[in-house]
PDB file of N, H, CA, C and O in Angstrom:
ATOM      1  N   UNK A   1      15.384  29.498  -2.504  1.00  0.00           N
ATOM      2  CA  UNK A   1      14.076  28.846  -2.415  1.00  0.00           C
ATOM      3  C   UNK A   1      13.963  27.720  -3.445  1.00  0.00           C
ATOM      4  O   UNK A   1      13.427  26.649  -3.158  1.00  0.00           O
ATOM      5  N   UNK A   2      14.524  28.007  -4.755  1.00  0.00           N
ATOM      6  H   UNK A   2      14.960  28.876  -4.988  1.00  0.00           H
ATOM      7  CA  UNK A   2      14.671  26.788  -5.429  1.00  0.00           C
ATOM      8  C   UNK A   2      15.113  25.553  -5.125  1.00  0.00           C
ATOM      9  O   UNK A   2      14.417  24.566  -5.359  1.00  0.00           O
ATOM     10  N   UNK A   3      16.503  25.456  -4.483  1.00  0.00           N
ATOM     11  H   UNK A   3      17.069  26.258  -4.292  1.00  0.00           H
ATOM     12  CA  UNK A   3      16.655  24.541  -4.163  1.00  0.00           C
ATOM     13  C   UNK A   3      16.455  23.754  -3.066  1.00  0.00           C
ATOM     14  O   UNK A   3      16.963  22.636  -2.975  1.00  0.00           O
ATOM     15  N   UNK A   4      15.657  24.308  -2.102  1.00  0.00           N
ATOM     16  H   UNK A   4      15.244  25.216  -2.176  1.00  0.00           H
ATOM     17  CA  UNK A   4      14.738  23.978  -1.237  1.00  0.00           C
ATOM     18  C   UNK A   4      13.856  23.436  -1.539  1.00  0.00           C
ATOM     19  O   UNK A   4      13.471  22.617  -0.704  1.00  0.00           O
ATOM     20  N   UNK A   5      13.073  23.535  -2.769  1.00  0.00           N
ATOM     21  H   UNK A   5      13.385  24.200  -3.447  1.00  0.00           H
ATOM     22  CA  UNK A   5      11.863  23.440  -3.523  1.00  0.00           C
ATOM     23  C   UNK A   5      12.545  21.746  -4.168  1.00  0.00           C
ATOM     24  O   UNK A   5      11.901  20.773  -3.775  1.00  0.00           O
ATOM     25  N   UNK A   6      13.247  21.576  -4.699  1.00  0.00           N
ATOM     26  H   UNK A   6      13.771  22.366  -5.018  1.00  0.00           H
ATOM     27  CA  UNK A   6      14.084  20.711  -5.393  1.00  0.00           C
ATOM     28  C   UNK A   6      13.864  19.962  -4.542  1.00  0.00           C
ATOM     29  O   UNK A   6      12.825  19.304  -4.575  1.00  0.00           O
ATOM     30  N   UNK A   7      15.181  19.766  -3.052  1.00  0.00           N
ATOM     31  H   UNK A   7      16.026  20.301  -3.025  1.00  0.00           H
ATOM     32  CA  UNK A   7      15.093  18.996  -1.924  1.00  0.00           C
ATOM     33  C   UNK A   7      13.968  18.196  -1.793  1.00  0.00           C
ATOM     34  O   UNK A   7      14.073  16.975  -1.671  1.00  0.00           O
ATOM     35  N   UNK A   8      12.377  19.054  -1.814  1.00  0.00           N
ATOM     36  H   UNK A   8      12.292  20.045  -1.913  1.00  0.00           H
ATOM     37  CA  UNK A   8      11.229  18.875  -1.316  1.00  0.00           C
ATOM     38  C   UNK A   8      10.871  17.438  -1.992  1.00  0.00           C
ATOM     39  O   UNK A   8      10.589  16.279  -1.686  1.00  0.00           O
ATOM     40  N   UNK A   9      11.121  18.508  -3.409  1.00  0.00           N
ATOM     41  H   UNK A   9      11.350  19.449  -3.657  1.00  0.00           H
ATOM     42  CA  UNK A   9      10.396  17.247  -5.137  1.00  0.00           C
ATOM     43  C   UNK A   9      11.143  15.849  -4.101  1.00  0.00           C
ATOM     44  O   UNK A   9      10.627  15.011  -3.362  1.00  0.00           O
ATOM     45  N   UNK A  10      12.310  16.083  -4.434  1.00  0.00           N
ATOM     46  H   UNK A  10      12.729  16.763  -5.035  1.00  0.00           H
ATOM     47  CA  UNK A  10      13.043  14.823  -4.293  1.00  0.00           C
ATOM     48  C   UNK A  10      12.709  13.737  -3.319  1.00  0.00           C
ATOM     49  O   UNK A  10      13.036  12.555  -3.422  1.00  0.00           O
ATOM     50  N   UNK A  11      12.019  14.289  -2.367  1.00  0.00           N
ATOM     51  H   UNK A  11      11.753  15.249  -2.283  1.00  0.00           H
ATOM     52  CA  UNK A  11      12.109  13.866  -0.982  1.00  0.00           C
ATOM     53  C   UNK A  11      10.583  12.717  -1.385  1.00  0.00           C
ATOM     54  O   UNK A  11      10.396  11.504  -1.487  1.00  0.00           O
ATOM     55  N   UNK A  12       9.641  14.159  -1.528  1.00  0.00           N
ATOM     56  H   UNK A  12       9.793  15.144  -1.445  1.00  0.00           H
ATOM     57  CA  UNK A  12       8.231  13.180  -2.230  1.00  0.00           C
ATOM     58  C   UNK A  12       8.206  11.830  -3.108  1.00  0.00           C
ATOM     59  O   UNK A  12       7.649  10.734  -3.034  1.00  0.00           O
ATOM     60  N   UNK A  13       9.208  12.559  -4.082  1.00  0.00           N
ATOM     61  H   UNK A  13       9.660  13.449  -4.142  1.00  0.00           H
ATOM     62  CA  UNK A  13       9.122  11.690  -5.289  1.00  0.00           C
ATOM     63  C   UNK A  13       9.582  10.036  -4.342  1.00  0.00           C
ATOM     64  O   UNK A  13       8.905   9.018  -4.484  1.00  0.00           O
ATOM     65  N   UNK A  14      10.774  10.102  -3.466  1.00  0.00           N
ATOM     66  H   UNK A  14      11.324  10.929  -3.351  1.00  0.00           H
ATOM     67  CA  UNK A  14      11.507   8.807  -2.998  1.00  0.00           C
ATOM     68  C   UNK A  14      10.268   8.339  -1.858  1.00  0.00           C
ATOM     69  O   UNK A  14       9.929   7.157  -1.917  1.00  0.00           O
ATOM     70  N   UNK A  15       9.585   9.219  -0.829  1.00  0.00           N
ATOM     71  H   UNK A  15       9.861  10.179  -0.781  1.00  0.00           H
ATOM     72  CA  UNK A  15       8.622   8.448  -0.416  1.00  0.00           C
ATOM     73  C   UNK A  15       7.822   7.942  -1.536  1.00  0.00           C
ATOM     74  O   UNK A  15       7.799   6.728  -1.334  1.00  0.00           O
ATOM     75  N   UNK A  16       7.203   8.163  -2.521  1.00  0.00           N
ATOM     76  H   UNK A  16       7.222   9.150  -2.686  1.00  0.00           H
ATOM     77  CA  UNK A  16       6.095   7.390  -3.055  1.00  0.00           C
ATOM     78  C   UNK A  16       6.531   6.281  -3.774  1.00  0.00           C
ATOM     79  O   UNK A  16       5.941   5.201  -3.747  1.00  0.00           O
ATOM     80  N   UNK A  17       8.071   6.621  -4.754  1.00  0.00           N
ATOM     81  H   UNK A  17       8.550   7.499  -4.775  1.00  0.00           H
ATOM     82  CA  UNK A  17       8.728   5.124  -4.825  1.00  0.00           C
ATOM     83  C   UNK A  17       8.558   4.061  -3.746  1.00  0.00           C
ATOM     84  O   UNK A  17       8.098   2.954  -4.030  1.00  0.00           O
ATOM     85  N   UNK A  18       9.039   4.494  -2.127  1.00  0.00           N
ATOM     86  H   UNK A  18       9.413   5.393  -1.897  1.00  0.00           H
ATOM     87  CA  UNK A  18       9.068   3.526  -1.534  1.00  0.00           C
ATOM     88  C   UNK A  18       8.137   2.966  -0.797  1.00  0.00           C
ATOM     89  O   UNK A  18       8.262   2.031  -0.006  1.00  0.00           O
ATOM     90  N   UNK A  19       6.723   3.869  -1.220  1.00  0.00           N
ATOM     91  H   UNK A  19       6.622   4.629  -1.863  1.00  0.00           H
ATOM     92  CA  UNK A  19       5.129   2.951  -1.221  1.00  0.00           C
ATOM     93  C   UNK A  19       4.816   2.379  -2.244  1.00  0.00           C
ATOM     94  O   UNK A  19       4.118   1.367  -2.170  1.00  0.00           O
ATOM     95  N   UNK A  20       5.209   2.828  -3.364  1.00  0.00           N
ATOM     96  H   UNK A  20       5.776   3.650  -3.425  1.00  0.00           H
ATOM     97  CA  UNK A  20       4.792   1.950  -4.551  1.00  0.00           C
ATOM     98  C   UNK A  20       5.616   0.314  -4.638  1.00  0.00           C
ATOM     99  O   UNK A  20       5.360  -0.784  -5.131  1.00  0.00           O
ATOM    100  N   UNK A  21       6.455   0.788  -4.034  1.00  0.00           N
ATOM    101  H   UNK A  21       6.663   1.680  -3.633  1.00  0.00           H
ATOM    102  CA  UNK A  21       7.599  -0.534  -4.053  1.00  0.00           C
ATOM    103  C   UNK A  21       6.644  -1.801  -2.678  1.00  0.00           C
ATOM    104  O   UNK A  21       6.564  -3.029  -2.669  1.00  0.00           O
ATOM    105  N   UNK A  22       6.239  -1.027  -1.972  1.00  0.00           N
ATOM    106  H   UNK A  22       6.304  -0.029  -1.980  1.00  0.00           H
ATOM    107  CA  UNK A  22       5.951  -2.003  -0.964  1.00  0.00           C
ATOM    108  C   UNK A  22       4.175  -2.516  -1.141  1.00  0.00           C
ATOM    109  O   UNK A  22       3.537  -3.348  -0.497  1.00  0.00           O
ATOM    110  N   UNK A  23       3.823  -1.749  -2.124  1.00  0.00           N
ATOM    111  H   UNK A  23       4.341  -1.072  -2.647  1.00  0.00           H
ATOM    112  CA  UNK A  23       2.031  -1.957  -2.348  1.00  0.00           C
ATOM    113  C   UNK A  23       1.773  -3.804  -2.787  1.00  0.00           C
ATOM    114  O   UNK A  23       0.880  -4.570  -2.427  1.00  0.00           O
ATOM    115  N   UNK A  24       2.582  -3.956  -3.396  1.00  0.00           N
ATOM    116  H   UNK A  24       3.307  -3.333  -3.689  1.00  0.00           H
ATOM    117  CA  UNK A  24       1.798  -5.191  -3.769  1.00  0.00           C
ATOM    118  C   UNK A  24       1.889  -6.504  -2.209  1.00  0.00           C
ATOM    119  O   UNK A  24       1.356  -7.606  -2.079  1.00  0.00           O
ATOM    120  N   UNK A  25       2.531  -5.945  -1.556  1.00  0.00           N
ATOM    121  H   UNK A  25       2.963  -5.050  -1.662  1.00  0.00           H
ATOM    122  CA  UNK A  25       2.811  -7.030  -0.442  1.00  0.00           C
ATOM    123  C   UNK A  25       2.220  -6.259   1.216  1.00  0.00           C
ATOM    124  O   UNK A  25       2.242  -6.844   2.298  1.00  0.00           O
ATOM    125  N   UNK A  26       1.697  -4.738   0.953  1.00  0.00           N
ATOM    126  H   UNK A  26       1.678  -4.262   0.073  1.00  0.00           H
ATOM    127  CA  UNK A  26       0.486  -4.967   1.627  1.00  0.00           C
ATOM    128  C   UNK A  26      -0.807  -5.315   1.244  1.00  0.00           C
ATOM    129  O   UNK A  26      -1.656  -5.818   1.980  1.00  0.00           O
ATOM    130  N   UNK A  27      -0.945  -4.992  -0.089  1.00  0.00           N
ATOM    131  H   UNK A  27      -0.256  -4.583  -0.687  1.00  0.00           H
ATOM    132  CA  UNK A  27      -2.607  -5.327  -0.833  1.00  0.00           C
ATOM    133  C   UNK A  27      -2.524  -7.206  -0.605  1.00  0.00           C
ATOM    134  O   UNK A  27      -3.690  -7.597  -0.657  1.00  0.00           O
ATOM    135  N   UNK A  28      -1.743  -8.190  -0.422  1.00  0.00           N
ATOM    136  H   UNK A  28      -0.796  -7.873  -0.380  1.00  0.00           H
ATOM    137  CA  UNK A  28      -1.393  -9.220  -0.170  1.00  0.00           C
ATOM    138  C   UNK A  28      -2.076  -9.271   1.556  1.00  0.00           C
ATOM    139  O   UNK A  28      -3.093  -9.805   1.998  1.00  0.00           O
ATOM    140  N   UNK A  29      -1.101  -8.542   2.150  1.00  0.00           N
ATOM    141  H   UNK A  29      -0.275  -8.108   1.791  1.00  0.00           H
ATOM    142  CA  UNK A  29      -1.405  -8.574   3.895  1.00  0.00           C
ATOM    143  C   UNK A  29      -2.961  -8.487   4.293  1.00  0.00           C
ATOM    144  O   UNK A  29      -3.521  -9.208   5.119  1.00  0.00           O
ATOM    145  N   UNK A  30      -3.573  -7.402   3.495  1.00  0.00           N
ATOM    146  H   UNK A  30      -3.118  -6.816   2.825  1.00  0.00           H
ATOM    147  CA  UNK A  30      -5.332  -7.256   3.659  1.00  0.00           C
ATOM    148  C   UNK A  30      -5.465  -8.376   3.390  1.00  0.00           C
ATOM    149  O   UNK A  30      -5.225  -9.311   4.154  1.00  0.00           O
ATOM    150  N   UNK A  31      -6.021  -8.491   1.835  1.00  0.00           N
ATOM    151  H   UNK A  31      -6.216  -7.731   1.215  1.00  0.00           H
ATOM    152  CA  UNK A  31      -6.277  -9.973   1.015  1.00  0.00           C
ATOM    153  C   UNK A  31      -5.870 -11.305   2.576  1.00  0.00           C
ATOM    154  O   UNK A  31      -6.464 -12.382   2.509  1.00  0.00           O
ATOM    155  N   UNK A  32      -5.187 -11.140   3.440  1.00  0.00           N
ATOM    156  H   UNK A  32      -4.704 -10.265   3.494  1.00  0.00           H
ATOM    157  CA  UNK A  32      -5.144 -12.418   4.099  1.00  0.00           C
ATOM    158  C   UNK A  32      -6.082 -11.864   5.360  1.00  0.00           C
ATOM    159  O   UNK A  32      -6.978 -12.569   5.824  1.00  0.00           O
ATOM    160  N   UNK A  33      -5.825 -10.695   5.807  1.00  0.00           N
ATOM    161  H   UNK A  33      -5.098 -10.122   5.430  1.00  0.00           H
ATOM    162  CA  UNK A  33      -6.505 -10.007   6.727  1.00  0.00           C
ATOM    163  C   UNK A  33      -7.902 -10.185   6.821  1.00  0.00           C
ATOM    164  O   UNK A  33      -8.554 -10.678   7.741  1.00  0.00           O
ATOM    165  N   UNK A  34      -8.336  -9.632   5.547  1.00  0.00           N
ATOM    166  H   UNK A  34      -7.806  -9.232   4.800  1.00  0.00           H
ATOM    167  CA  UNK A  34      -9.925  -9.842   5.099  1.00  0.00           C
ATOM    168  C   UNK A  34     -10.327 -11.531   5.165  1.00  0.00           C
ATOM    169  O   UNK A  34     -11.276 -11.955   5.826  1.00  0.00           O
ATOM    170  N   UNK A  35      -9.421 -12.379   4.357  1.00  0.00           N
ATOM    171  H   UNK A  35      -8.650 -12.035   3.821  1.00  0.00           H
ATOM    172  CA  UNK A  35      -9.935 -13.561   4.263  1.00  0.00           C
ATOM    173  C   UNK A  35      -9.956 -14.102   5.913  1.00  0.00           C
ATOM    174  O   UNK A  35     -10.883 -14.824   6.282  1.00  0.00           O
ATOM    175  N   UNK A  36      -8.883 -13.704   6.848  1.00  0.00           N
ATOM    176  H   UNK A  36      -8.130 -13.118   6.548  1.00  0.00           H
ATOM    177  CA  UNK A  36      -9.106 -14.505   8.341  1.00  0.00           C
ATOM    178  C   UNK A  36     -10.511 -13.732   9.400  1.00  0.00           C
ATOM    179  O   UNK A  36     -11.099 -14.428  10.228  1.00  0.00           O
ATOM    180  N   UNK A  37     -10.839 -12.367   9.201  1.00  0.00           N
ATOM    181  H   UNK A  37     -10.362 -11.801   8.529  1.00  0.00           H
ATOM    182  CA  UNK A  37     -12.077 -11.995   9.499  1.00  0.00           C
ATOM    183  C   UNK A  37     -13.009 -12.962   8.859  1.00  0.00           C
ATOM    184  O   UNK A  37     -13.647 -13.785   9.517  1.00  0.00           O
ATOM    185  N   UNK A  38     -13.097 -12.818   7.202  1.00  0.00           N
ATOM    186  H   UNK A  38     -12.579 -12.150   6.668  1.00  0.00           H
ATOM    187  CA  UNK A  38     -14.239 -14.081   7.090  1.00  0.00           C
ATOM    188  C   UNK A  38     -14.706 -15.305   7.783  1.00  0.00           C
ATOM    189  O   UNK A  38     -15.813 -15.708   8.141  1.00  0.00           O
ATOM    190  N   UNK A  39     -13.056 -15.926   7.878  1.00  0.00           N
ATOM    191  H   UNK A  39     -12.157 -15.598   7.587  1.00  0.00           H
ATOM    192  CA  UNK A  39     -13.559 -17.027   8.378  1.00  0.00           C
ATOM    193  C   UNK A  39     -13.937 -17.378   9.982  1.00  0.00           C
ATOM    194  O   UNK A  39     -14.438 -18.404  10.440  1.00  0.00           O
ATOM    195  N   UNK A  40     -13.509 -16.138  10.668  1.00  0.00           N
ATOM    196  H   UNK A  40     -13.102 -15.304  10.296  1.00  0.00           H
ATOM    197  CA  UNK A  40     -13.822 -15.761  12.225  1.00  0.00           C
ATOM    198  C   UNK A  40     -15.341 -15.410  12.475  1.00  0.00           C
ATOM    199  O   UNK A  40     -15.745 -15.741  13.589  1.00  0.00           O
ATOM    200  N   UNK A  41     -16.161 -14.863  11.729  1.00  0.00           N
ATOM    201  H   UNK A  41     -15.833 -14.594  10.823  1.00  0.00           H
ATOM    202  CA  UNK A  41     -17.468 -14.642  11.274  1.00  0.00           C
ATOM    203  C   UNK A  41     -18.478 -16.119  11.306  1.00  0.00           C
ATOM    204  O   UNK A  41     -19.429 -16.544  11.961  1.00  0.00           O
ATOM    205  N   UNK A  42     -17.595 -16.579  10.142  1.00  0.00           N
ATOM    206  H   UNK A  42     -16.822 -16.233   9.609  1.00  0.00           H
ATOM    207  CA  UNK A  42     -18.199 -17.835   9.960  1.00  0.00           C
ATOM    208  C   UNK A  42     -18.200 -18.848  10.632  1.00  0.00           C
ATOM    209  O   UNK A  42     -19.062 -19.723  10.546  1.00  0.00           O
ATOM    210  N   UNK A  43     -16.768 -18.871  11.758  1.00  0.00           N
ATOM    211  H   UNK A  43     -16.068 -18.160  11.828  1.00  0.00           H
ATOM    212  CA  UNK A  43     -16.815 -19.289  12.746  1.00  0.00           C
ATOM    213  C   UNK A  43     -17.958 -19.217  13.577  1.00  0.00           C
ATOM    214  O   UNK A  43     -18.744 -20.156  13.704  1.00  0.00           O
ATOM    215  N   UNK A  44     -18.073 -18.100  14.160  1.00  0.00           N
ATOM    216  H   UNK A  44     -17.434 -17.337  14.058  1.00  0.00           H
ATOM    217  CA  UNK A  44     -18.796 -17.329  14.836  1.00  0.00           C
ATOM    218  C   UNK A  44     -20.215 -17.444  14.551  1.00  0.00           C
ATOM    219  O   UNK A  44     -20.832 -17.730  15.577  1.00  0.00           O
ATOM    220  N   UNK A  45     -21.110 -17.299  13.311  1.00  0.00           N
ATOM    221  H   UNK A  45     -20.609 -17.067  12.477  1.00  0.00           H
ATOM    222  CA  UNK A  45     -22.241 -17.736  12.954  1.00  0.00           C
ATOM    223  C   UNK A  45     -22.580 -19.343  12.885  1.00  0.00           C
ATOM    224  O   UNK A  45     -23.746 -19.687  12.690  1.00  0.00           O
ATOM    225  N   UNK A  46     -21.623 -20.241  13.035  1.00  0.00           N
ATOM    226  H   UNK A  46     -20.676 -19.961  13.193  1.00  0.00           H
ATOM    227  CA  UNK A  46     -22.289 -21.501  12.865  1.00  0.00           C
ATOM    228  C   UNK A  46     -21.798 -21.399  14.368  1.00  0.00           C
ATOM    229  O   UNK A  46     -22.784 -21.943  14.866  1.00  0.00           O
ATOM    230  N   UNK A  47     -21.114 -21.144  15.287  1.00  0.00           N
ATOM    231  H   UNK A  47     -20.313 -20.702  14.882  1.00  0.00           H
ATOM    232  CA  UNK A  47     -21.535 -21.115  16.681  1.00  0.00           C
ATOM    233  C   UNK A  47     -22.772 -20.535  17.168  1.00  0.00           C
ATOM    234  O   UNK A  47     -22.878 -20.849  18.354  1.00  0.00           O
ATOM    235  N   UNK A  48     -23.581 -19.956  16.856  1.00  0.00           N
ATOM    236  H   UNK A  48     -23.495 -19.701  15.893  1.00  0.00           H
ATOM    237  CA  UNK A  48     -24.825 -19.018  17.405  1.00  0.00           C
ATOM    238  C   UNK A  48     -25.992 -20.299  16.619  1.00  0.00           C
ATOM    239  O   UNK A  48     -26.879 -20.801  17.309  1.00  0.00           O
ATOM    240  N   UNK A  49     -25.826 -20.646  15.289  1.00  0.00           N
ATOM    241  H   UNK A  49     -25.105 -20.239  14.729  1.00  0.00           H
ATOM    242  CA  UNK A  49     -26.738 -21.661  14.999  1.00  0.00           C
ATOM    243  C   UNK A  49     -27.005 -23.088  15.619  1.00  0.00           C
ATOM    244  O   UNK A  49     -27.897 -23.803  15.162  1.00  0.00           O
TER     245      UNK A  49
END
């Protein structure tokens, strides 16, 4: 069971490396995401005015 338990750690530990590794270049992808909703909005409201 230990080293089953081990396996497990290991397994976790390398997924969250390889979200931590990729975070700054989705928090990037929103940040553009969010900014092209804005400007689809704003689109969108000076069309209705």
């Amino acid at each position: 069971m230990g080293f089953f338990s081990f396996i497990v750690l290991l397994a976790i530990a390398y997924l969250l490396w390889r979200i931590s590794d990729q975070m700054p270049d989705i928090l990037f992808r929103l940040s553009e995401i969010q900014r092209d909703i804005a400007e689809i909005r704003r689109n969108r409201d000076d069309a209705d005015s």
